[in-house]
Backbone as a chain_set.jsonl record, in Angstrom:
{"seq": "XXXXXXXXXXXXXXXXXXXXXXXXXXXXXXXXXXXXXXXXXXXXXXXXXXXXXXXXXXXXXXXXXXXXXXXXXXXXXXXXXXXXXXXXXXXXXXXXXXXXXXXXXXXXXXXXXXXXXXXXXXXXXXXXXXXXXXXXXXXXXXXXXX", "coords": {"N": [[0.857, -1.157, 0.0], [0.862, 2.338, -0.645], [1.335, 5.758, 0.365], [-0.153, 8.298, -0.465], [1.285, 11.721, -1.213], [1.537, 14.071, 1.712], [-0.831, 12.341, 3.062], [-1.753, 10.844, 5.986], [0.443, 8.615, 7.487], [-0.208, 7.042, 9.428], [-3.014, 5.087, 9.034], [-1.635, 2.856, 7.544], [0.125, 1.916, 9.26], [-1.553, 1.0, 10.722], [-3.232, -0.442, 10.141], [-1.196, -2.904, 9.525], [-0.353, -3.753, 12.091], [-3.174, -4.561, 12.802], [-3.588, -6.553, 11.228], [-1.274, -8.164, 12.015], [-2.716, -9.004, 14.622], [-4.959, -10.345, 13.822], [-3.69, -12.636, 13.15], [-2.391, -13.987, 15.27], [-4.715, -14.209, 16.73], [-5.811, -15.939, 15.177], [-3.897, -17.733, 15.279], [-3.656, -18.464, 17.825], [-6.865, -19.582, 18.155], [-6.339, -21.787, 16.281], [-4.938, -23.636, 18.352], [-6.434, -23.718, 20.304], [-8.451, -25.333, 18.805], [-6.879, -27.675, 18.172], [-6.25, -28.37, 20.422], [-8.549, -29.368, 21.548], [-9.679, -31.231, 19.642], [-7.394, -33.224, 20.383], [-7.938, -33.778, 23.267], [-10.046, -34.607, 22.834], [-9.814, -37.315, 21.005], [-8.002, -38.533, 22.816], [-10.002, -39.593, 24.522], [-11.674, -41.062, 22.603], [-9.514, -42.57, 22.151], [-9.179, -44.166, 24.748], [-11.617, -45.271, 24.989], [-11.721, -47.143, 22.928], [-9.829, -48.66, 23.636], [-10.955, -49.441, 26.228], [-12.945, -50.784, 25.629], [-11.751, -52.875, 23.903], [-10.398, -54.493, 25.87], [-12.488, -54.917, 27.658], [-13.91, -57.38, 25.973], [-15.67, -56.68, 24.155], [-18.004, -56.731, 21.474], [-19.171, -56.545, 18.325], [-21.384, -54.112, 16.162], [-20.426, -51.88, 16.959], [-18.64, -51.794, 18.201], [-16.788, -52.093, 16.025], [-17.172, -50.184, 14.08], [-16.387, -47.88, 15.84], [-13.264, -49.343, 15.791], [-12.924, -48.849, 13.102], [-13.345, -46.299, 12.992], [-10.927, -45.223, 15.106], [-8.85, -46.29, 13.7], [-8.25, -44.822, 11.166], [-7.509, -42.511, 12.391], [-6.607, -41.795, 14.981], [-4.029, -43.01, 15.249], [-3.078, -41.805, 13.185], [-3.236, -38.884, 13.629], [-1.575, -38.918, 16.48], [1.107, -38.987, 15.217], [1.184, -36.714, 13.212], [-0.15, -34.426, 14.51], [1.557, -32.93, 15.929], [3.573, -31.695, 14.383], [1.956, -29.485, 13.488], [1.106, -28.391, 11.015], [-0.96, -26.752, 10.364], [-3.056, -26.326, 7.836], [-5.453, -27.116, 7.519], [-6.645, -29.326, 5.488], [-4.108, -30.891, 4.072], [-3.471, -31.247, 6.789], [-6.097, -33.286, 7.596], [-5.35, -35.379, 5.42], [-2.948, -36.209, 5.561], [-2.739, -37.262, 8.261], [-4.803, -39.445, 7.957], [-3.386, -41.279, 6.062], [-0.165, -41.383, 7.366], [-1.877, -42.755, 9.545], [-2.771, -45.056, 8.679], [-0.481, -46.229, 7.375], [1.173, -46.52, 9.357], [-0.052, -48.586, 10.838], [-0.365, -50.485, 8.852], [2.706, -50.998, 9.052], [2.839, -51.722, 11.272], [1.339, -54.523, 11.348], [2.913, -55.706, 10.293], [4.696, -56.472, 10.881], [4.199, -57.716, 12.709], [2.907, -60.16, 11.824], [4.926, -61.088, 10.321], [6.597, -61.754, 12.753], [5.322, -63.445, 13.519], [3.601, -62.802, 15.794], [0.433, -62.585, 15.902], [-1.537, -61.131, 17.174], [-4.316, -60.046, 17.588], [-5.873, -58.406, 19.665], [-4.316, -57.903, 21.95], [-2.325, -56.199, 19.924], [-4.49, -54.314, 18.883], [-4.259, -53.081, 21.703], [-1.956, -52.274, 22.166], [-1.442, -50.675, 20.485], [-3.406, -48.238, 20.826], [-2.134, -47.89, 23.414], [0.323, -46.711, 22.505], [-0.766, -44.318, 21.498], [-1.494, -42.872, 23.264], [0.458, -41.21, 24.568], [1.527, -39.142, 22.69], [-1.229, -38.232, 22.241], [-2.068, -36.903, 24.771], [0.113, -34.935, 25.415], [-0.587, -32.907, 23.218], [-2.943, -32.393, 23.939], [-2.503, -30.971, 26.423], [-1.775, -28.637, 25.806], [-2.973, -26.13, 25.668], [-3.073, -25.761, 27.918], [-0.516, -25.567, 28.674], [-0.001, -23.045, 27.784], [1.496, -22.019, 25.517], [3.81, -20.32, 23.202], [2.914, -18.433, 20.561], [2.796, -19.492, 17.262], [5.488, -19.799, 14.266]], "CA": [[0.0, 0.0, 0.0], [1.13, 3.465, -0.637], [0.236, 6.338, 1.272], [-0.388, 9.938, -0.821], [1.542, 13.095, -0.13], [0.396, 14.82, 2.977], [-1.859, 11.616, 3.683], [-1.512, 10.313, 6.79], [0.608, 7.252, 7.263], [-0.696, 5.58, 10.431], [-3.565, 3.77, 8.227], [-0.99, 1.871, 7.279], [0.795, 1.131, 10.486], [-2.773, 0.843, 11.721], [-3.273, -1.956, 9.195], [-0.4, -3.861, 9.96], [-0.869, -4.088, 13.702], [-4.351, -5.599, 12.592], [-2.803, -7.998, 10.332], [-0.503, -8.793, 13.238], [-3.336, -9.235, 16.033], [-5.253, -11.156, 13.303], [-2.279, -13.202, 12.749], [-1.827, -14.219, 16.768], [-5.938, -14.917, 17.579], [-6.014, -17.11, 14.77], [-2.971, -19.385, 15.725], [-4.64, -18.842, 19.226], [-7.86, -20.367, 17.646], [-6.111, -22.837, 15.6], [-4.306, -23.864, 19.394], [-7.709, -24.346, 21.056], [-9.124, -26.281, 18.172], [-5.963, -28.742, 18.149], [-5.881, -28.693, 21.691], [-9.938, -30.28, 21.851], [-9.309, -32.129, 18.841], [-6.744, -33.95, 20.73], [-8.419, -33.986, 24.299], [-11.482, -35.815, 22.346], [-8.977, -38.26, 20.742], [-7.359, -39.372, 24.12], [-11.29, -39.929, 25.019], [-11.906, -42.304, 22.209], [-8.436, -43.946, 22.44], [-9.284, -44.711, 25.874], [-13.056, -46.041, 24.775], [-11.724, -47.913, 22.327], [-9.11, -49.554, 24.639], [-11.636, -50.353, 27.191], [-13.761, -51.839, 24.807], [-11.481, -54.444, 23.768], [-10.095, -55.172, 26.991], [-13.512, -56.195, 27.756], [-14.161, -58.098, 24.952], [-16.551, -56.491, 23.383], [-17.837, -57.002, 19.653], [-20.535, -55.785, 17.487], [-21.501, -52.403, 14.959], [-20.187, -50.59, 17.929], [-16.3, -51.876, 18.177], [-15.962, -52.336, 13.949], [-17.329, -48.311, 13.662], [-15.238, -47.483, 16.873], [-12.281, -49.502, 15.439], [-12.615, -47.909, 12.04], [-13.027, -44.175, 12.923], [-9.8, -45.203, 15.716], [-7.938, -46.382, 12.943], [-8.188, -44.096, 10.226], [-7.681, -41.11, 12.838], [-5.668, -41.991, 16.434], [-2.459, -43.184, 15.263], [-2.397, -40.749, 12.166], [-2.82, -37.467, 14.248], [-0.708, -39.031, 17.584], [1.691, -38.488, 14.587], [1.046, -35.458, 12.306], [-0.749, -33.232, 14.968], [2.766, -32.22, 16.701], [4.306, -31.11, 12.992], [1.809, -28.39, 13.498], [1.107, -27.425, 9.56], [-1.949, -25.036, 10.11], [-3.539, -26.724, 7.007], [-6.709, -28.707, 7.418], [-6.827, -30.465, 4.38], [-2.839, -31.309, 4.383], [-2.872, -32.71, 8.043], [-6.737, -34.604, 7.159], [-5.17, -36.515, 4.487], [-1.621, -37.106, 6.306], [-3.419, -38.106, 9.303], [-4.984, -40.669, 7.538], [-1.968, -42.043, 5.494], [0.411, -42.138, 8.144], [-1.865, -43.816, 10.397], [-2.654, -46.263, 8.078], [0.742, -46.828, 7.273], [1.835, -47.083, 10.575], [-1.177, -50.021, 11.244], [0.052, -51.581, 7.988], [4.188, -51.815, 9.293], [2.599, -52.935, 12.78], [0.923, -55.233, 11.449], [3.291, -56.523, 8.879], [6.178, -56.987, 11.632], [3.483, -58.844, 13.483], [2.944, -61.035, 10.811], [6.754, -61.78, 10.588], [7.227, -62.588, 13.821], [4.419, -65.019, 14.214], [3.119, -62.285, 17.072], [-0.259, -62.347, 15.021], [-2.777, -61.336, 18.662], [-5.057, -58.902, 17.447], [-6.1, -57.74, 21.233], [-2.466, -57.035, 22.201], [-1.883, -55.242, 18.859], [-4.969, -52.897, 18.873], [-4.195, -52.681, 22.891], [-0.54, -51.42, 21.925], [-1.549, -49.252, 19.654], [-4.215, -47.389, 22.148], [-1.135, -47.087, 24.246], [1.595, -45.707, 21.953], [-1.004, -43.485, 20.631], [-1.486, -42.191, 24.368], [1.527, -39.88, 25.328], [1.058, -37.781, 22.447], [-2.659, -36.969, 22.352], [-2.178, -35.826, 25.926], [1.157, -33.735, 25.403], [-1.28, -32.345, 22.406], [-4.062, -32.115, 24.656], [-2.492, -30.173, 27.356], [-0.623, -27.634, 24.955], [-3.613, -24.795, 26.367], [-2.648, -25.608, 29.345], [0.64, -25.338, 28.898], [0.519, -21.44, 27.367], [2.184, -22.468, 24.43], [3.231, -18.933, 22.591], [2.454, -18.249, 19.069], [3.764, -20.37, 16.281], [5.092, -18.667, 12.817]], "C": [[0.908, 1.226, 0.0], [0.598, 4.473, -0.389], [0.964, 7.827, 0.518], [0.698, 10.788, -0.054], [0.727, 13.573, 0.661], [-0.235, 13.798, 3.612], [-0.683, 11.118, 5.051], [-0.937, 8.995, 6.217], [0.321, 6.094, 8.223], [-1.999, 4.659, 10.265], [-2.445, 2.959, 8.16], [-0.271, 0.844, 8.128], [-0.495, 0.467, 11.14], [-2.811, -0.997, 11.219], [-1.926, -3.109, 9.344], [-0.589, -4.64, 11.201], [-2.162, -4.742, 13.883], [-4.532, -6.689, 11.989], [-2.252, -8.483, 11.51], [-1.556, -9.65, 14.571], [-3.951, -10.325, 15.023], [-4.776, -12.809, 13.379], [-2.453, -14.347, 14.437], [-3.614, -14.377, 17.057], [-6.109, -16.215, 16.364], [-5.229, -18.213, 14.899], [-3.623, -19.752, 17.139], [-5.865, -19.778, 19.074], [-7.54, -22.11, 17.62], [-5.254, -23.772, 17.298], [-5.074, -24.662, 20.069], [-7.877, -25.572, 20.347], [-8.306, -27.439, 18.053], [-5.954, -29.355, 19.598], [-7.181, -29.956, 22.219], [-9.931, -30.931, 20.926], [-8.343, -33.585, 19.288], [-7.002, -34.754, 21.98], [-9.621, -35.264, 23.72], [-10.94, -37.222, 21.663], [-8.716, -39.12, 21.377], [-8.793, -40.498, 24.591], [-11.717, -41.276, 24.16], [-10.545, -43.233, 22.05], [-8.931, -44.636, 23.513], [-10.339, -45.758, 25.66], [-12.475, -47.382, 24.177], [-10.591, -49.128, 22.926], [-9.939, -50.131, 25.791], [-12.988, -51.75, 26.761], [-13.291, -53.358, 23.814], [-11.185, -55.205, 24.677], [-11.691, -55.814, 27.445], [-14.175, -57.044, 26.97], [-14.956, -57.739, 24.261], [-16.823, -56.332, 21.921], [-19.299, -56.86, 19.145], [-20.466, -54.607, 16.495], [-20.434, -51.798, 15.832], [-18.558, -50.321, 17.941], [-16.082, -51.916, 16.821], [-16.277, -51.076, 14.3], [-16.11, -47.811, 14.699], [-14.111, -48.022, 16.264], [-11.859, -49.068, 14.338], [-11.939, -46.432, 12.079], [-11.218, -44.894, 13.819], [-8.836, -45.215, 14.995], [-7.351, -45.48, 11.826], [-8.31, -42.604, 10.982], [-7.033, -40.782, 14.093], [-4.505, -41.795, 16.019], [-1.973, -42.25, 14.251], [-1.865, -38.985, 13.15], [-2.289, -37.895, 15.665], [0.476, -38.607, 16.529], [2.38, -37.284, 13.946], [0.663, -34.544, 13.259], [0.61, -32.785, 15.649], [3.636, -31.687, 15.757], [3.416, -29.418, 12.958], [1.761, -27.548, 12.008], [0.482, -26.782, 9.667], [-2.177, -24.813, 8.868], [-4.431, -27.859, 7.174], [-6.702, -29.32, 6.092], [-5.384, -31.666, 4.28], [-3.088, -32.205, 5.549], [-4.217, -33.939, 7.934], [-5.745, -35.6, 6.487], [-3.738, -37.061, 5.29], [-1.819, -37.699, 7.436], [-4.103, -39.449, 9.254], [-4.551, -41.514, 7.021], [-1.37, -42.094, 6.223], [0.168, -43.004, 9.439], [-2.23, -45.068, 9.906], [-1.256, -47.055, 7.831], [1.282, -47.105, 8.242], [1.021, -48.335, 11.085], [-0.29, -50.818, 10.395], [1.571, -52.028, 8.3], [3.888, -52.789, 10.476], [2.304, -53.983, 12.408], [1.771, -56.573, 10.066], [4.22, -57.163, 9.484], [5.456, -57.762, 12.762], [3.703, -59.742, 12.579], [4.078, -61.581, 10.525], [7.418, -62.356, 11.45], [6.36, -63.4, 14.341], [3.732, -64.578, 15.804], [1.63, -61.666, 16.822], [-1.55, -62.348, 16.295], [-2.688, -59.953, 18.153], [-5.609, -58.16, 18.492], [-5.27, -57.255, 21.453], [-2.018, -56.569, 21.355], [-2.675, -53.729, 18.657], [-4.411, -52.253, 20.345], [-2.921, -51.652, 23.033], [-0.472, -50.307, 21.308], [-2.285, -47.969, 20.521], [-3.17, -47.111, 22.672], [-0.011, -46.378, 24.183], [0.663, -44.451, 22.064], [-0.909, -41.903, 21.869], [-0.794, -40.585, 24.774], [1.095, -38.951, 24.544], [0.334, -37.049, 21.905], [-2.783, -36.413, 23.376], [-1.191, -35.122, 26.217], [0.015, -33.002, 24.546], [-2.678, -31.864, 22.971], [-4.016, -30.937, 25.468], [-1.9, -29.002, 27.057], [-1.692, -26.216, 25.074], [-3.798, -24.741, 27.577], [-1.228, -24.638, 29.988], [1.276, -23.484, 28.761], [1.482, -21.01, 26.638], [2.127, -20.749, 23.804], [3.329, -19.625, 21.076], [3.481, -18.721, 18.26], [3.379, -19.537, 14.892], [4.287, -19.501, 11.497]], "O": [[1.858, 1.102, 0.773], [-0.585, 4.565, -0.718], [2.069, 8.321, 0.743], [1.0, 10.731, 1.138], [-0.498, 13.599, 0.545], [-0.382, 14.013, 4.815], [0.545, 11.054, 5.111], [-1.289, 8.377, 5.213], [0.452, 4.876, 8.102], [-2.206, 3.706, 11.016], [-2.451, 2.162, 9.099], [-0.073, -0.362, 7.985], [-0.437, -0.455, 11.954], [-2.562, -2.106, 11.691], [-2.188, -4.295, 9.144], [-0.892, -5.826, 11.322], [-2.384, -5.409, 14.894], [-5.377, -7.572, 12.133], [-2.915, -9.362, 12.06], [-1.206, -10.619, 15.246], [-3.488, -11.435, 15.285], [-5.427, -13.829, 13.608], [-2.648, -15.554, 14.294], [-3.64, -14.948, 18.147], [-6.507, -17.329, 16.703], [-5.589, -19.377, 14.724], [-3.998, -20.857, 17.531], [-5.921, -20.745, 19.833], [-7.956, -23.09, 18.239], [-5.023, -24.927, 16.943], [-4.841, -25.815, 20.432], [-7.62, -26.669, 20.842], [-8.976, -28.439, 17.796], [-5.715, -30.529, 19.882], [-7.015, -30.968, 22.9], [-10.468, -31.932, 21.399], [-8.464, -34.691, 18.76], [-6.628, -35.919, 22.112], [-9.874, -36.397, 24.129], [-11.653, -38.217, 21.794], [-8.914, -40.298, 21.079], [-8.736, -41.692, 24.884], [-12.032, -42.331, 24.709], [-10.587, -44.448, 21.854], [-9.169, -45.824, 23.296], [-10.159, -46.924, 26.013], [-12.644, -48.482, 24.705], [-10.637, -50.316, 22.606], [-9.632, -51.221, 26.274], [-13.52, -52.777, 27.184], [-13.906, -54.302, 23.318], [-11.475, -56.401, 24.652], [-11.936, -57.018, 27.527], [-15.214, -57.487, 27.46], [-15.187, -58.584, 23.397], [-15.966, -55.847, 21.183], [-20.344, -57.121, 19.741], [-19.363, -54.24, 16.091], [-19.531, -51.184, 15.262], [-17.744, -49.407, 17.808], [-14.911, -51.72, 16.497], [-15.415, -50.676, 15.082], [-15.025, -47.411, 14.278], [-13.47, -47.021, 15.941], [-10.661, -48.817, 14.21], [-10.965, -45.798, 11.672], [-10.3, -45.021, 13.008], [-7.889, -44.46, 15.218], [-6.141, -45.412, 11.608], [-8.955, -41.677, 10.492], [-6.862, -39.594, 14.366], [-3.864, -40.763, 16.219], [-0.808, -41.855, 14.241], [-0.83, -38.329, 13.264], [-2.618, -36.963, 16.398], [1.032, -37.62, 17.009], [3.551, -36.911, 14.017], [1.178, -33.468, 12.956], [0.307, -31.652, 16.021], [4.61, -31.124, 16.257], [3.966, -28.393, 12.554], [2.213, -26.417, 11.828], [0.838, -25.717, 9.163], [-1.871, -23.737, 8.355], [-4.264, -29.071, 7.036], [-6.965, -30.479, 6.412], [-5.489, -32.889, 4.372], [-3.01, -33.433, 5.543], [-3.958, -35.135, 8.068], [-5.397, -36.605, 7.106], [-3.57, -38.251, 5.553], [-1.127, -38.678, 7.717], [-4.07, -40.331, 10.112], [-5.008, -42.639, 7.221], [-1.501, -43.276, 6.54], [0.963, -43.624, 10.146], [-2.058, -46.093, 10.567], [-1.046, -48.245, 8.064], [2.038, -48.073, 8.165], [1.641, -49.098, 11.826], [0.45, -51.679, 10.871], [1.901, -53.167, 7.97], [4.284, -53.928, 10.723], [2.921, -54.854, 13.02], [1.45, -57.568, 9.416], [4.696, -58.204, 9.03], [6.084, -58.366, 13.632], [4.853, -60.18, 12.526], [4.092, -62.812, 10.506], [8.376, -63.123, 11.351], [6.498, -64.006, 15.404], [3.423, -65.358, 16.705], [1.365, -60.557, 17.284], [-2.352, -63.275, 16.409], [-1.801, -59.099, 18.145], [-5.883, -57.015, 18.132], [-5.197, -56.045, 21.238], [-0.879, -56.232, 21.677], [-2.199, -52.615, 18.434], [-4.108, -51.06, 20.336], [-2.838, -50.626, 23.709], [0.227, -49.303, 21.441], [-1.709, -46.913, 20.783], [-2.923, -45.91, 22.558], [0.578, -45.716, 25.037], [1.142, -43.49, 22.666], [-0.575, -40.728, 21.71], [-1.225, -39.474, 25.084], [0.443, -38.006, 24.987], [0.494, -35.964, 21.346], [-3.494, -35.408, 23.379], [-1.295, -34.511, 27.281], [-0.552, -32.237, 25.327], [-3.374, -31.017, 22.411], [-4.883, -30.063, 25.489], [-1.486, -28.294, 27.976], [-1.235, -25.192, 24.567], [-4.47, -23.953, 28.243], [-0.95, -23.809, 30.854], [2.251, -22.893, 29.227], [2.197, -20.025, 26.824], [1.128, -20.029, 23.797], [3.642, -20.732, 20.637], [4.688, -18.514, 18.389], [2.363, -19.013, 14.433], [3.968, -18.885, 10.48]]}, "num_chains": 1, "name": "protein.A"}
């Protein structure tokens, strides 16, 4: 922007400093929304860990083990890279947690350690630590990321 002879130039500074505050509530936003994104995560890791430990089986654990799969282990992953691109971390959230199911389950398969209980159960508990580092990151008073 260019500012006229004579014109005032603190429009312009004005406008920056509103770009700037802009700038700093929306990573604030984007902070929250990662932060309950992640809190609600921990919630169905946990579900879905108590629901195999007690054996349970039906619509309820395949839908629960679906959504878990195609959405736990990707963003215990991708959500600490921090891109501040929903579409980007959707789709990498869902490729690297697939891909990370498919090595687990391929180095199961190799070692003849082929117990589907103690594989989803492991997974629930890697996925653990860091949806609740990611959870507690508006706790923590995390400052502003560029």
């Amino acid at each position: 922007m260019t500012t006229l002879e004579g014109a005032d130039p603190a429009p312009a500074a004005l406008d920056g400093r509103l770009q700037a505050f802009r700038t700093r509530a929306m990573t604030r936003r984007q902070q929250r929304v990662r932060a309950n994104l992640s809190a609600v995560l921990v919630v169905a890791d946990l579900l879905v860990a108590a629901m195999v430990a007690a054996d349970v089986h039906g619509p309820a654990r395949v839908l629960g083990g679906l959504a878990f799969c195609l959405v736990v282990p990707g963003w215990a992953i991708v959500g600490p890279l921090r891109l501040n691109r929903a579409p980007l971390e959707l789709a990498l959230t869902m490729a690297s947690g697939l891909c990370a199911l498919m090595v687990l389950a391929q180095l199961a398969a190799t070692f003849g350690a082929w117990r589907l209980t103690f594989l989803q159960l492991l997974v629930c508990a890697l996925c653990v630590p860091s949806l609740l580092w990611q959870s507690l990151g508006r706790r923590r008073g995390q400052g502003t990321t560029s």
